[in-house]
C-alpha positions in Angstrom: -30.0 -32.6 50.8 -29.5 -29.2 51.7 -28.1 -27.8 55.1 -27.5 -24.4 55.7 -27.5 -23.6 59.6 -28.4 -20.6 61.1 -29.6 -20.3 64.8 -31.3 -23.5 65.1 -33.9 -23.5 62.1 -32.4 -25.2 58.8 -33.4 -26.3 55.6 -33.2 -30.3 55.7 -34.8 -30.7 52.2 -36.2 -28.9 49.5 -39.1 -30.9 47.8 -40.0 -30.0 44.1 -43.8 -30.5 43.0 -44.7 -33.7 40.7 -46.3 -32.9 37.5 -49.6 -35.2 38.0 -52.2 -33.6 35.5 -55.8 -34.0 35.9 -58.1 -34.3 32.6 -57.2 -31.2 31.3 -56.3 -29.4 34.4 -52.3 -28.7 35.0 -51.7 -30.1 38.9 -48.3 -30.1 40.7 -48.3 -32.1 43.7 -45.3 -31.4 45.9 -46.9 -33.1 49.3 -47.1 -36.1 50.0 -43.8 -37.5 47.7 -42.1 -40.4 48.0 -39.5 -38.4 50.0 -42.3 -36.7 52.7 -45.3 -37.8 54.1 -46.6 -34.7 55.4 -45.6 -32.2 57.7 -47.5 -32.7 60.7 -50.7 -31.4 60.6 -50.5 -30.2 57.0 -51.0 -33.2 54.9 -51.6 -32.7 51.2 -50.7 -29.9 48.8 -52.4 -29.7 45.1 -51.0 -26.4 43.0 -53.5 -26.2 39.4 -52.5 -23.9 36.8 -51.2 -21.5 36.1 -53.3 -21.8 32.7 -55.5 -20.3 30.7 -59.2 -22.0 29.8 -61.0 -21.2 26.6 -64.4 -20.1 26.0 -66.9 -22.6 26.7 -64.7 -24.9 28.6 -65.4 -27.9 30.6 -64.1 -25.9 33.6 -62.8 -28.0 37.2 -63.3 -31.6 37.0 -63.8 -31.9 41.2 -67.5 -33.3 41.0 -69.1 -34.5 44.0 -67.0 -36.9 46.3 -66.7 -37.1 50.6 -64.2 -36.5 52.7 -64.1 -37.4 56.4 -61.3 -36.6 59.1 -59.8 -33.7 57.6 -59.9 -29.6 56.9 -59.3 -28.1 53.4 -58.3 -24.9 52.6 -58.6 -23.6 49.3 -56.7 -20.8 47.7 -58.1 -19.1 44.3 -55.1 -17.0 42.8 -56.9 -16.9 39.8 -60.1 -18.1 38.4 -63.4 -18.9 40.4 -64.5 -21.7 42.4 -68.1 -22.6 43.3 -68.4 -24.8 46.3 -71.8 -26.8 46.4 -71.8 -29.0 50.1 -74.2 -31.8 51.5 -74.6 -29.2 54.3 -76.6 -26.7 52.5 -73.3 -24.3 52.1 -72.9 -22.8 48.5 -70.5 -19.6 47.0 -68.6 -19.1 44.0 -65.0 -17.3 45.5 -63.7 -14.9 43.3 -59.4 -14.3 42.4 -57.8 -13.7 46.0 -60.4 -15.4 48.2 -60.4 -18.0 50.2 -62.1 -21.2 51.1 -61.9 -23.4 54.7 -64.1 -26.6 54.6 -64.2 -28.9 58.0 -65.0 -32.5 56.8 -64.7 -33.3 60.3 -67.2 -36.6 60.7 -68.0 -36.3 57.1 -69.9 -34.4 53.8 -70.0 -34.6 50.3 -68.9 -31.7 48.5 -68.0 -30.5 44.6 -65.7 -27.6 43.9 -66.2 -26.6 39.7 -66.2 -23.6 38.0 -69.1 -21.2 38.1 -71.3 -21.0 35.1 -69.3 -17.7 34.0 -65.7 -18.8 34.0 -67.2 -22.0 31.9 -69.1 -19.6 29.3 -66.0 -16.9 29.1 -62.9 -18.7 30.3 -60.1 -17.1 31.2 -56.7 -17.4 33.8 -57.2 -19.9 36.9 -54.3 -21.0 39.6 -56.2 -22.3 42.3 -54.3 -24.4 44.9 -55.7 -27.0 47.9 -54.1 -28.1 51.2 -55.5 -30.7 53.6 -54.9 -30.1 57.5 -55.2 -32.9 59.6 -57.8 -33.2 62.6 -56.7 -33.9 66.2 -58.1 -37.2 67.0 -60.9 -35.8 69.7 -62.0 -33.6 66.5 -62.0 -36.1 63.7 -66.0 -36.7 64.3 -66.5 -32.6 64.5 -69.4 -31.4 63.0 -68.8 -30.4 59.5 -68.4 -26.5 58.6 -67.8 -24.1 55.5 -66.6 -20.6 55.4 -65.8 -19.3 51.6 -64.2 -15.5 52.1 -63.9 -12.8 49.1 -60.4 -11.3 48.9 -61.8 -8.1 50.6 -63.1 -10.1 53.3 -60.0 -11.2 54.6 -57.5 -9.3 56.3 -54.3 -8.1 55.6 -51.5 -6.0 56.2 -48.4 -4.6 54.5 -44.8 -4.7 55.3 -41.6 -2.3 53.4 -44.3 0.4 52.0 -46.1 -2.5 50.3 -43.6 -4.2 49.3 -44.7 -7.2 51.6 -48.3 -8.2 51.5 -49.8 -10.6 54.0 -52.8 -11.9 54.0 -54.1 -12.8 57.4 -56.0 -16.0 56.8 -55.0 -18.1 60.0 -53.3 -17.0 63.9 -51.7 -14.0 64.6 -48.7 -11.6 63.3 -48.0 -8.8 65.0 -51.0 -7.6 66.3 -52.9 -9.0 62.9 -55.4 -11.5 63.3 -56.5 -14.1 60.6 -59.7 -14.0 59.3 -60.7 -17.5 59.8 -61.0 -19.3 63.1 -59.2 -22.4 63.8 -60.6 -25.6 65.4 -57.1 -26.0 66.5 -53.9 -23.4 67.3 -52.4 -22.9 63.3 -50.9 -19.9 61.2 -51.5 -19.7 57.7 -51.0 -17.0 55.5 -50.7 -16.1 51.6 -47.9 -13.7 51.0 -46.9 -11.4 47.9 -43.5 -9.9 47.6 -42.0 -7.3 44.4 -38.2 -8.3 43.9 -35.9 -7.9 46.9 -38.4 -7.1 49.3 -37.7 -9.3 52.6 -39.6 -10.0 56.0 -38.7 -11.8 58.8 -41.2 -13.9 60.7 -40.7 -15.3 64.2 -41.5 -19.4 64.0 -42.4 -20.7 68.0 -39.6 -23.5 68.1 -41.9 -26.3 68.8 -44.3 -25.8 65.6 -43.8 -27.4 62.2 -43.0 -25.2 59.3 -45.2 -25.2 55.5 -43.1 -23.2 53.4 -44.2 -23.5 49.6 -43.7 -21.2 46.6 -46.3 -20.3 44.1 -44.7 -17.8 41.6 -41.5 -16.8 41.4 -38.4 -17.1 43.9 -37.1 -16.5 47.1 -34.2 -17.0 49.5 -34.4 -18.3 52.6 -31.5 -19.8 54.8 -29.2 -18.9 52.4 -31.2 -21.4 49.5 -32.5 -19.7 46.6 -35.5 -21.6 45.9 -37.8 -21.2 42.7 -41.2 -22.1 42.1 -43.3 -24.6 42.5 -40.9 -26.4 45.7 -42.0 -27.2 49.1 -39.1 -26.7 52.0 -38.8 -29.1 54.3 -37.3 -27.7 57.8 -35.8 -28.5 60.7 -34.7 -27.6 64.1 -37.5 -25.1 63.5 -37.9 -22.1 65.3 -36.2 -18.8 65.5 -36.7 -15.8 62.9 -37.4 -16.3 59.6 -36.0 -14.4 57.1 -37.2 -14.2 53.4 -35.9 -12.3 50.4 -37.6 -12.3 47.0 -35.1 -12.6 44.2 -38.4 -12.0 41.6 -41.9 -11.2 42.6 -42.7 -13.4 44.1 -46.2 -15.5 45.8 -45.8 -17.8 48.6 -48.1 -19.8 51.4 -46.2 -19.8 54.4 -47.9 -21.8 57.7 -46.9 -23.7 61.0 -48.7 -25.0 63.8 -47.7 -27.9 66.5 -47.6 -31.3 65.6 -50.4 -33.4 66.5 -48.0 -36.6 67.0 -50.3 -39.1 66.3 -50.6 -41.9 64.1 -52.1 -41.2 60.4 -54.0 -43.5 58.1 -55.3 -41.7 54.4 -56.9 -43.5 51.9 -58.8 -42.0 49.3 -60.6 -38.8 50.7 -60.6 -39.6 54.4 -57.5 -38.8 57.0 -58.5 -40.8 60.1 -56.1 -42.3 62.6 -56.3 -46.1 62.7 -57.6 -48.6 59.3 -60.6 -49.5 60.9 -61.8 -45.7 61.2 -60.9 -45.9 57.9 -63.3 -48.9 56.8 -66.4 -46.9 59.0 -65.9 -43.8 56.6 -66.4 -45.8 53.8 -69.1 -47.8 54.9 -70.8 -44.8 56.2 -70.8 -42.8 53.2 -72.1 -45.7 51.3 -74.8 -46.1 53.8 -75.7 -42.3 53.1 -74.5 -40.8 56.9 -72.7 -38.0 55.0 -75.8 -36.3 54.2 -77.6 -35.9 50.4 -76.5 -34.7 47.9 -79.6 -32.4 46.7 -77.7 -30.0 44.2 
């Protein structure tokens, strides 16, 4: 455990990322462990790659499967993705865009490589987080939004230093480019050694904190790649430091404070809803899959 107190936000634990590989596809998984079952409402973390694919690969092994309850938000560092849904939506997002899929009351979805990156190959790092759903938005209708990296916005800090990319809430005047079904911040940020920002955290809002690439100090922990800080007393100013260049996903949002029950692909709130998503998926209420 490490403390390091300053105002009232400190570092209660820093959380390294599990090595679970899939087929061929390098995944670290540093949320949930056996130390942290989520952060409330950000409930699932998987970091694949960095590595580079071969000519005529087999490309991402993520064929079609549901999800119910739940909101995934998909960041493609390098690489492509093509999302193909059971609500009509279909893209391939290119390096630096990103995806925001709304299971809410439930669809079938596949996330692969596009025809290209399979034939060519090439670099991918692509990472995945699950937010939760409220509750009274759990049964939601489902929704997809898949934004280039010139379609989002973004703004810069120390001449450039500092880039922020505005996916979620507001900074300073900059809005993210995706709307919320509830109140969140989320934002990918790129730093060249020894830049620093600061970043005021509202005191009653949960803190994701996870480095991609590189390392940073914050609190006075210098913290390396591939960890997941776990705060708290959050709230005050945040202060970050890159040590190397560095890439990290920074978010917080209020705690929904209610109970939590995931199994498989659906996050629902009780074991019962759980049993419904299954036996409506099997009964076909999650739409067809036509692709």
């Amino acid at each position: 455990m490490y403390i390091h107190i300053i105002g009232t936000m400190t570092i209660k634990e820093i959380h390294p990322a599990a090595y679970h590989p899939i087929a061929d596809l390098i995944t670290y998984n540093p949320l949930p462990s056996p130390k942290l079952r989520q952060i409330d409402p950000f409930i699932f973390l998987n970091h694949h790659g960095f590595q580079t694919y071969p000519k005529n690969n087999r490309g991402l092994p993520f064929g079609p499967h549901p999800h119910r309850g739940m909101e995934t938000v998909t960041f493609i560092l390098e690489g492509d993705i093509m999302h193909l849904d059971s609500g009509g939506h279909e893209s391939v997002i290119e390096a630096g865009g990103i995806q925001w899929m709304t299971a809410g009351s439930g669809l079938i979805h596949s996330e692969v490589s596009s025809s290209k990156f399979k034939k060519e190959g090439g670099d991918l790092e692509i990472l995945q987080l699950w937010i939760n759903l409220p509750a009274k938005l759990k049964m939601t209708k489902p929704r997809y939004i898949g934004l280039q990296k010139n379609e989002i916005n973004h703004f810069d800090l120390e001449g450039g230093k500092v880039q922020i990319q505005m996916i979620a809430g507001e900074w300073d005047g900059n809005v993210g480019s995706f709307e919320t079904l509830s109140p969140i911040f989320l934002s990918t940020i790129t730093m060249s050694k020894e830049a620093k920002f600061t970043k005021d955290i509202p005191v009653d809002e949960n803190i994701f904190f996870y480095i991609v690439r590189g390392e940073v100090k914050v609190l006075g922990e210098t913290i390396p790649f591939r960890n997941l800080v776990e705060f708290t007393g959050d709230g005050g100013n945040m202060t970050v430091e890159a040590t190397e260049d560095a890439i990290l996903i920074l978010g917080h949002a209020k705690p929904f404070n209610e109970p939590m029950v995931a199994q498989g692909p659906f996050v629902m709130n009780t074991q019962k809803e759980i049993a419904e998503a299954y036996n409506d998926y099997q009964e076909g209420k999650f739409g067809t899959w036509n692709h």
